[in-house]
C-alpha positions as CSV (number, residue, x, y, z in Angstrom):
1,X,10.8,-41.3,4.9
2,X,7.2,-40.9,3.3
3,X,7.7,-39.6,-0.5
4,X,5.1,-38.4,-3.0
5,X,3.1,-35.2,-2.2
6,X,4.3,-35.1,1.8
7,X,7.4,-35.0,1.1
8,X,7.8,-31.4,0.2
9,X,7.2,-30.6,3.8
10,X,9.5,-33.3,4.9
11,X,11.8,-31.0,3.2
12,X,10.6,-27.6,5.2
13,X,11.0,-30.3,8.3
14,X,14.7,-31.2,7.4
15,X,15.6,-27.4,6.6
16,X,13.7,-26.3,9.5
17,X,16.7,-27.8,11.8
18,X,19.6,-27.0,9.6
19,X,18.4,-23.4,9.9
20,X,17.8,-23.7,14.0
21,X,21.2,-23.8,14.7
22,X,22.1,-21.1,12.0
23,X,20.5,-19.0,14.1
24,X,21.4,-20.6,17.2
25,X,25.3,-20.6,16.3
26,X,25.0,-16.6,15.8
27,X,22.9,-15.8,19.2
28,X,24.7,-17.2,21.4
29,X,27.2,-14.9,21.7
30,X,25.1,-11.8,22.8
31,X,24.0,-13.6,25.9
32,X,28.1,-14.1,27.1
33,X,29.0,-10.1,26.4
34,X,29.0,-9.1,29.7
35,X,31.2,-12.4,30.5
36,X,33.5,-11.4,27.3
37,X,33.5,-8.0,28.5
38,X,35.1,-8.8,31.8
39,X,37.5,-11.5,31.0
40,X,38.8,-9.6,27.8
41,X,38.4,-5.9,29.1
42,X,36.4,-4.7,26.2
43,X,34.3,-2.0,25.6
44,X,30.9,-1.9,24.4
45,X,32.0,-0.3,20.8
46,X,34.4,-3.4,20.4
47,X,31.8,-5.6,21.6
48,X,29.6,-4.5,18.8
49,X,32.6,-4.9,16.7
50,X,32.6,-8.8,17.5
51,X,28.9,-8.8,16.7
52,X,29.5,-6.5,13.2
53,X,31.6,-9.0,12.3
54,X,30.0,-11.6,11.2
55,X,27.2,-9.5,9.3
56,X,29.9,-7.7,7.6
57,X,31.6,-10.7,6.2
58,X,27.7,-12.0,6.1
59,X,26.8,-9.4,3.5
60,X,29.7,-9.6,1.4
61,X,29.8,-12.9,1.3
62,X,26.2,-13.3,0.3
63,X,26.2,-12.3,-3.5
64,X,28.6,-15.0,-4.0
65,X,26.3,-17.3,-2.5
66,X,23.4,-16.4,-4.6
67,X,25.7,-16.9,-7.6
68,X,26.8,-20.3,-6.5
69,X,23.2,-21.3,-5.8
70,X,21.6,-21.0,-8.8
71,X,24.6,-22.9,-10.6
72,X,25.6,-25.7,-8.6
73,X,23.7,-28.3,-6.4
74,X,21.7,-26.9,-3.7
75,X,21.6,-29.9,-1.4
76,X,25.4,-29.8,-1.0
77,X,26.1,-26.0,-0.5
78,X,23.1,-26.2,2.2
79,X,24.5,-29.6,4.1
80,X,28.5,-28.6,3.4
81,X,28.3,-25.1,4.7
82,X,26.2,-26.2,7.9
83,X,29.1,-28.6,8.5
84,X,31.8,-25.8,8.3
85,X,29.6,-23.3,9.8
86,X,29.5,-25.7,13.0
87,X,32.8,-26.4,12.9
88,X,34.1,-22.6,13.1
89,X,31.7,-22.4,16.0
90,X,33.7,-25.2,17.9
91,X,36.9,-23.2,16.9
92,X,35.3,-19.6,18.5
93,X,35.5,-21.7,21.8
94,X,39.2,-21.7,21.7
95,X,39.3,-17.7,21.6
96,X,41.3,-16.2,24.0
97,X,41.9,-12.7,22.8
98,X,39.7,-10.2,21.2
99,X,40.8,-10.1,17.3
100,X,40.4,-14.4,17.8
101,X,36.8,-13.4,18.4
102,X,36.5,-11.1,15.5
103,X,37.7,-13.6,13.2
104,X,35.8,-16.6,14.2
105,X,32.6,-14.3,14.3
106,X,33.6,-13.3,10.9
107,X,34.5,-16.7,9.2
108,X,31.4,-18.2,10.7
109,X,29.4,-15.3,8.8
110,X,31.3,-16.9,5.3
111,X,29.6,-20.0,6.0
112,X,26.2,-18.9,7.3
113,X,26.1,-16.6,4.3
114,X,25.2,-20.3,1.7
115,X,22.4,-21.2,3.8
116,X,19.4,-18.7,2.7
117,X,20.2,-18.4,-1.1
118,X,19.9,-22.2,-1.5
119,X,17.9,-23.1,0.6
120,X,15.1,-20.7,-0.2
121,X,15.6,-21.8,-3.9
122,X,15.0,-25.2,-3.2
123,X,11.8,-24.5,-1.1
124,X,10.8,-22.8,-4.0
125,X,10.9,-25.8,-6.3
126,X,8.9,-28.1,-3.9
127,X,6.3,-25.4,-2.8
128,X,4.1,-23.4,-5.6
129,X,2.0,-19.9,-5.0
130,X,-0.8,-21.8,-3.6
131,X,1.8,-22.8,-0.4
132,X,4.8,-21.0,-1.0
133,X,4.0,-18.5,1.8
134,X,3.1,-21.1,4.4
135,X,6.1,-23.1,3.5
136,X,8.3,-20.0,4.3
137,X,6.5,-19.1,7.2
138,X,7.5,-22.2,8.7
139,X,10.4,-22.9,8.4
140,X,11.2,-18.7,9.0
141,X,9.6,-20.3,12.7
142,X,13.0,-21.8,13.0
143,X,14.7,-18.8,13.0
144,X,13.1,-17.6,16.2
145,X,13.6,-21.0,17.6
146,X,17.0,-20.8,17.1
147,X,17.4,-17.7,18.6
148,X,15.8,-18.3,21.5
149,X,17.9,-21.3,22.0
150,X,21.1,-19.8,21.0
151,X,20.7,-17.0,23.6
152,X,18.8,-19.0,26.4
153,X,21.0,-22.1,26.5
154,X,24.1,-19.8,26.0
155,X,23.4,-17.5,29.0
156,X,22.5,-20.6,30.9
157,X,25.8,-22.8,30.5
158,X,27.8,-19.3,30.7
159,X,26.0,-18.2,34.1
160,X,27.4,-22.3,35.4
161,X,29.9,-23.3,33.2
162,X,31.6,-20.2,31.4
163,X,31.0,-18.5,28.5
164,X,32.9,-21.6,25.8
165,X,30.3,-24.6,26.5
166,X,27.3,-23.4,24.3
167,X,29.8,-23.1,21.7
168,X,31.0,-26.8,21.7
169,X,27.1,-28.0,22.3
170,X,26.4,-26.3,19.3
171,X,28.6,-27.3,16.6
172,X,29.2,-30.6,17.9
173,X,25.2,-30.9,16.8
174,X,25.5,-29.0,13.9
175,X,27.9,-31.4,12.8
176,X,26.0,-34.3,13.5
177,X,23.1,-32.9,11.8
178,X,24.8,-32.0,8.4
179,X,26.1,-35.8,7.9
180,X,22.9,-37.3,8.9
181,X,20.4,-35.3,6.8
182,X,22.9,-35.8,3.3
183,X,21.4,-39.5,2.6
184,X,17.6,-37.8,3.6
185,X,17.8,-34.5,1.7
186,X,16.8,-34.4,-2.0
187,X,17.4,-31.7,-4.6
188,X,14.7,-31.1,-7.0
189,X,14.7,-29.9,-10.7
190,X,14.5,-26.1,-11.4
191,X,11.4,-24.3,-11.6
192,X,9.4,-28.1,-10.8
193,X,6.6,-26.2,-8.6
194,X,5.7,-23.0,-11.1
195,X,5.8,-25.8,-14.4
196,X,8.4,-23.6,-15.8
197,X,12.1,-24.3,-17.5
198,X,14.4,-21.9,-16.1
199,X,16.0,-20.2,-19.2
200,X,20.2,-20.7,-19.8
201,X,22.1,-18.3,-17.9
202,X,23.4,-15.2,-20.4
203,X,25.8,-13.3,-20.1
204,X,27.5,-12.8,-16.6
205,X,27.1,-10.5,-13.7
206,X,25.5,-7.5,-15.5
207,X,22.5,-10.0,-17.0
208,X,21.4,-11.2,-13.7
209,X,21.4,-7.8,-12.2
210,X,19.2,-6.6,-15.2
211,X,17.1,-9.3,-15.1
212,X,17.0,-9.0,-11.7
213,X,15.4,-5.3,-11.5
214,X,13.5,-5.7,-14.4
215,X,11.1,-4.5,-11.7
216,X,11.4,-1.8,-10.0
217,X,9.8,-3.2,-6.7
218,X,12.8,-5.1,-6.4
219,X,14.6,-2.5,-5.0
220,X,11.5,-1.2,-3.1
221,X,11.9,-4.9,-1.3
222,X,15.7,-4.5,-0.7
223,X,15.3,-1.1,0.4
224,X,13.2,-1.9,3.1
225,X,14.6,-4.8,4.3
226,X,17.7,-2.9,5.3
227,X,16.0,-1.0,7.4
228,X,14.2,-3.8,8.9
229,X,17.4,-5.8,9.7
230,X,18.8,-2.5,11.0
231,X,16.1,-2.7,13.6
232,X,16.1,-6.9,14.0
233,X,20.1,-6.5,14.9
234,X,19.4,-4.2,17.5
235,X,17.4,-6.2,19.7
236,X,19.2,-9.5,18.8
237,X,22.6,-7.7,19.9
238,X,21.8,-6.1,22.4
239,X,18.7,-6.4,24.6
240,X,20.7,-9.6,26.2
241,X,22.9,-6.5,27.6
242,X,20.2,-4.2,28.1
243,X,17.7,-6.4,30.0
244,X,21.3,-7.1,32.5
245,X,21.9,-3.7,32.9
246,X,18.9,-1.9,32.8
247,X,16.6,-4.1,35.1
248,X,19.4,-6.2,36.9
249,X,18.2,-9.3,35.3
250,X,21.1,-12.5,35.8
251,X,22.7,-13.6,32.9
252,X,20.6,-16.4,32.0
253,X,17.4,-14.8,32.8
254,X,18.4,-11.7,30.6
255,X,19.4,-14.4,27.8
256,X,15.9,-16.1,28.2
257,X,13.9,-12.6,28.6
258,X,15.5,-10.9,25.4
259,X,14.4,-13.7,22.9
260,X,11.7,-15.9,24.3
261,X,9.3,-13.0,24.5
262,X,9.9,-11.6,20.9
263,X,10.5,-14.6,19.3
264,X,7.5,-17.1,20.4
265,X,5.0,-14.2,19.5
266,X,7.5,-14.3,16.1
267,X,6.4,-17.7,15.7
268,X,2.6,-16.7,15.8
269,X,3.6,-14.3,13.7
270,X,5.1,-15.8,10.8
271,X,2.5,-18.5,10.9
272,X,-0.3,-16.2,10.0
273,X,1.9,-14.1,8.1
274,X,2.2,-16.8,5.9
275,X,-1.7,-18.2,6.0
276,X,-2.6,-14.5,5.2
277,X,-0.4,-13.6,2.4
278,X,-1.3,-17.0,0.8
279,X,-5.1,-15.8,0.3
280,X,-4.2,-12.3,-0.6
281,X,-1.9,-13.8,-3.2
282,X,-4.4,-15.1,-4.6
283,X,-6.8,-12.4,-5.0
284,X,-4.0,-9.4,-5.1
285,X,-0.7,-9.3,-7.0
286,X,0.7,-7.1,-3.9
287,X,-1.1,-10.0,-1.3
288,X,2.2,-10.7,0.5
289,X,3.7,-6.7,0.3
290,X,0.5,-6.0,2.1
291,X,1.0,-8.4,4.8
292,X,4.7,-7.1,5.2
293,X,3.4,-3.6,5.3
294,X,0.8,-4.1,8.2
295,X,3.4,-6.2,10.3
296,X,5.5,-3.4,10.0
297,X,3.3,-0.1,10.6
298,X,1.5,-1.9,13.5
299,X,5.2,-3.0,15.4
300,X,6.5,0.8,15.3
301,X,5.1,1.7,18.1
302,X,6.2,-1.4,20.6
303,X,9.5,-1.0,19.2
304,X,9.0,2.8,20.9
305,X,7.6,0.9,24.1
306,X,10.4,-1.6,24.4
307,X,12.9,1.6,25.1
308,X,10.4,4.0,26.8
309,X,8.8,1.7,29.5
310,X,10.4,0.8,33.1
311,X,7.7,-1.6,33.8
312,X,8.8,-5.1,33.1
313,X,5.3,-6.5,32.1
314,X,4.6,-3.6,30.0
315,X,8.0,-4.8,28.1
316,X,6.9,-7.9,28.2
317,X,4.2,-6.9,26.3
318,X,5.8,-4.5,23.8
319,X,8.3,-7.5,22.8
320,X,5.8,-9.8,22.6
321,X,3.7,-7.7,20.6
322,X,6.9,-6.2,18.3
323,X,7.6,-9.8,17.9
324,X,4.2,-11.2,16.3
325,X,4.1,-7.6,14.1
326,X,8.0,-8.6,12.8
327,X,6.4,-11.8,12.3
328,X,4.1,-11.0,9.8
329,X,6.7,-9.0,7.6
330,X,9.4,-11.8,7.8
331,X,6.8,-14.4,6.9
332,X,6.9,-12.9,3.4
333,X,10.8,-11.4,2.9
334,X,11.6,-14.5,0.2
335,X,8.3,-14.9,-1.2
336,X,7.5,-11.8,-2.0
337,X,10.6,-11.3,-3.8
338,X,9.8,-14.4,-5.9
339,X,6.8,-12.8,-7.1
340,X,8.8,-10.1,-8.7
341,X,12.1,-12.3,-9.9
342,X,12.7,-14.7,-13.1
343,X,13.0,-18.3,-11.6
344,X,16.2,-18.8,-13.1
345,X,17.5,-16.2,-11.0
346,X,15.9,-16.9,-7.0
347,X,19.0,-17.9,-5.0
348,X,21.0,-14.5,-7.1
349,X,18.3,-12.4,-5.8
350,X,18.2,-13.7,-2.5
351,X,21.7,-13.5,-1.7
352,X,22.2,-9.7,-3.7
353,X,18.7,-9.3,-0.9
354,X,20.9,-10.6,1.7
355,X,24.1,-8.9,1.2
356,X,22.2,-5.4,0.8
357,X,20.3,-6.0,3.8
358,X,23.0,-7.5,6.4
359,X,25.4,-4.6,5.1
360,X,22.7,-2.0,6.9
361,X,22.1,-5.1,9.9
362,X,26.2,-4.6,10.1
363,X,26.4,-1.2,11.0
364,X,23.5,-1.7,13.4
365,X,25.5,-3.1,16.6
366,X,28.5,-0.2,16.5
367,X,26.1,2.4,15.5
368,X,23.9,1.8,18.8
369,X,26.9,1.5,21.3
370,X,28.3,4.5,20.2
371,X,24.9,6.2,20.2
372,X,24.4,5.3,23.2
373,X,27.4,6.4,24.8
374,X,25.7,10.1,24.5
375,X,21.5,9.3,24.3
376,X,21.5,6.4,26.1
377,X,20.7,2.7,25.4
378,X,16.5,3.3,26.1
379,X,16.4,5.8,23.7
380,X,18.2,4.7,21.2
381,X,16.1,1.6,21.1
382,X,12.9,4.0,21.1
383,X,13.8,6.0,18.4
384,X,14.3,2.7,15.9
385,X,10.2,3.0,16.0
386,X,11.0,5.6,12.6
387,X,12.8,2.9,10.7
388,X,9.9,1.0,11.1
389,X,7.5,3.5,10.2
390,X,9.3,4.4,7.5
391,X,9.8,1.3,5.7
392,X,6.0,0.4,6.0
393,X,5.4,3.5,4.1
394,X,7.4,2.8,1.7
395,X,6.2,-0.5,0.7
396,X,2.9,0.7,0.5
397,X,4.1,3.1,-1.6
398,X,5.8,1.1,-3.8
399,X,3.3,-1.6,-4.0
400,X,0.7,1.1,-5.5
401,X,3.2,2.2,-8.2
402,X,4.6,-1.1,-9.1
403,X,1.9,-4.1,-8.3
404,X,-0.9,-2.7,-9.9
405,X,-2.7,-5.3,-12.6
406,X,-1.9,-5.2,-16.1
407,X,-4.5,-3.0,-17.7
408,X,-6.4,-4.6,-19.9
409,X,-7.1,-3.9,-23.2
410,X,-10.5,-3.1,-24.2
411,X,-12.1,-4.8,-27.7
412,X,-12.3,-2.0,-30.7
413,X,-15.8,-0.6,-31.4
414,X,-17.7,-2.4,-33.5
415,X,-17.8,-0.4,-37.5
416,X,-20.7,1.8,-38.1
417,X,-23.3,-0.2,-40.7
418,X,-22.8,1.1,-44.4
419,X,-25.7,3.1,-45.4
């Protein structure tokens, strides 16, 4: 494998796949609810249940992770929990009642919880300000791979060959991919890309969390990005079921419809999203909160479309469009809050950022089927166009109060001549 310069975005290559089936793994499920939901008998609330799950054990999990990744090797918490990860996967295959799904879902979250902490740490130290953004943005590309995947391939082999084969496919790969990458994966010294020496750790718990909202546009950040996962767990849960029930789509089709749409344009995205918010950096110390900002103002109203329309190329469009607008505020989740973090303190932040934001993603799938119950799924998916709104307000907001350049000090008159 090439070293020197290039191999900083071998890195972004290597992580790029450990992350696909992340994402992958956690799909696939929503594309088999309607087969779950006839071989177990369950009802939509404790299908969202299954999908809560994970996310709740996700977001508690997560703090933890931050913790352990700014204190022990990155490399091995990335590669080990991919290996368990894709192992539990396996293990959901062998479900066969509902509270075995609940706690598969929820282990799996345990594992998948390492991943973003560490591995967005370690990006950190290979990629500076001048590419940290575009580094990001790629490999965030593999999330909506992934997803795609998880929920295309998963409807497929459920529609032929029941609802358990995506689930071996997957982790039997996962697997693979975990042992193969620990003799090509290298972890870097702290802090190498900013030319910094991240200071000793002090004091416990209560230091990082001061150190770590030392500015207030941390919680700005956080803030938002609960109400942006709210909205991202939605659609991943359940527009697999919606698309099926709403416009008769088959299983696979439905799988296919709710994630290639929305997560190619993601792809397009993120990729400018990162370009973007690379040359605002540079010029603006809120470049990459304004990127995040216009992604999310401009996707409120296809989120509205996606739920109001009956016309399946005007969803088609909505998604698409939703999906490029999400793509520019995701470009930008991690490296905006590296902007406003110590560097002794990245994978902490991003897994407090993780937690806070997966604990509002968590209540997202109940809160919908029980909503829905009485407004209906169409309009429940509409009215999510607020949350957007909303957020993208308060960023800007935020940004204004908190972003601004130091003011600089001007040089003291010069003293009147003596007379």
């Amino acid at each position: 494998m090439p070293g020197g310069k290039s191999y900083k975005w071998w890195v972004i290559g290597m992580l790029w796949f450990v992350c696909f089936f992340n994402y992958a793994d956690r799909q696939a499920i929503f594309s088999v609810f309607p087969l779950l939901k006839s071989e177990m008998k369950l009802s939509d609330v404790q299908l969202g249940v299954v999908g809560a799950s994970f996310m709740w054990v996700y977001a508690l999990a997560a703090p933890l992770a931050g913790l352990v990744g700014d204190r022990l090797e990155r490399k091995t918490i990335i590669l080990g929990g991919l290996i368990f990860w894709s192992l539990i996967t396996i293990a959901t295959a062998l479900s066969r009642t509902y509270w075995h799904l609940v706690l598969f879902r929820a282990v799996e979250g345990l594992g998948e919880a390492f991943y973003f902490p560490a591995s967005m740490s370690l990006v950190s130290d290979y990629h500076g300000r001048d590419t940290r953004s575009r580094a990001m943005s790629i490999h965030q590309s593999s999330v909506y791979a992934g997803t795609i995947a998880g929920g295309t391939v998963a409807g497929f082999l459920g529609q032929h060959y029941g609802w358990r084969s995506s689930f071996y496919l997957f982790g039997s790969l996962g697997v693979l991919l975990g042992i193969a990458l620990f003799a090509l994966l290298r972890e870097p010294a702290r802090g190498q890309a900013d030319q910094t020496t991240p200071a000793p750790f002090a004091g416990g718990v209560r230091a990082a969390l001061a150190d770590i909202f030392r500015n207030p546009m941390v919680a700005i950040l956080m803030a938002v990005f609960i109400g942006a996962n709210f909205v991202a767990m939605i659609f991943l849960t359940w527009m697999p079921s919606f698309l099926y029930r709403k416009f008769g789509m088959s299983l696979a089709m439905a799988g296919l419809s709710a994630t290639a749409y929305l997560q190619v344009a993601s792809v397009l995205g993120v990729i400018t999203g990162g370009v973007v918010a690379d040359r605002l950096a540079r010029r603006h110390r809120d470049g990459r909160m304004r990127t995040q900002a216009i992604g999310l103002l401009a996707g409120a109203s296809f989120i509205f479309l996606t739920g109001w329309t009956l016309s399946v190329p005007v969803l088609i469009l909505a998604m698409s469009a939703f999906g490029y607008f999400k793509g520019l505020y995701d470009a930008n989740l991690w490296a905006s809050l590296y902007d406003v973090v110590p560097v002794e303190r990245r994978a902490t932040a991003v897994g407090l950022m993780n937690s806070i934001g997966w604990l509002g993603g968590g209540v997202a799938p109940v809160a919908i089927a029980a909503a829905s119950q009485r407004f209906g799924m169409s309009a429940c998916l509409s009215a999510n166009s607020a949350i957007y709104v909303m957020c993208g307000l308060l960023l800007v907001a935020g940004a204004r109060a908190y972003m601004r350049p130091p003011i600089r000090e001007c040089p003291a008159p010069p003293a009147p001549p003596r007379r």
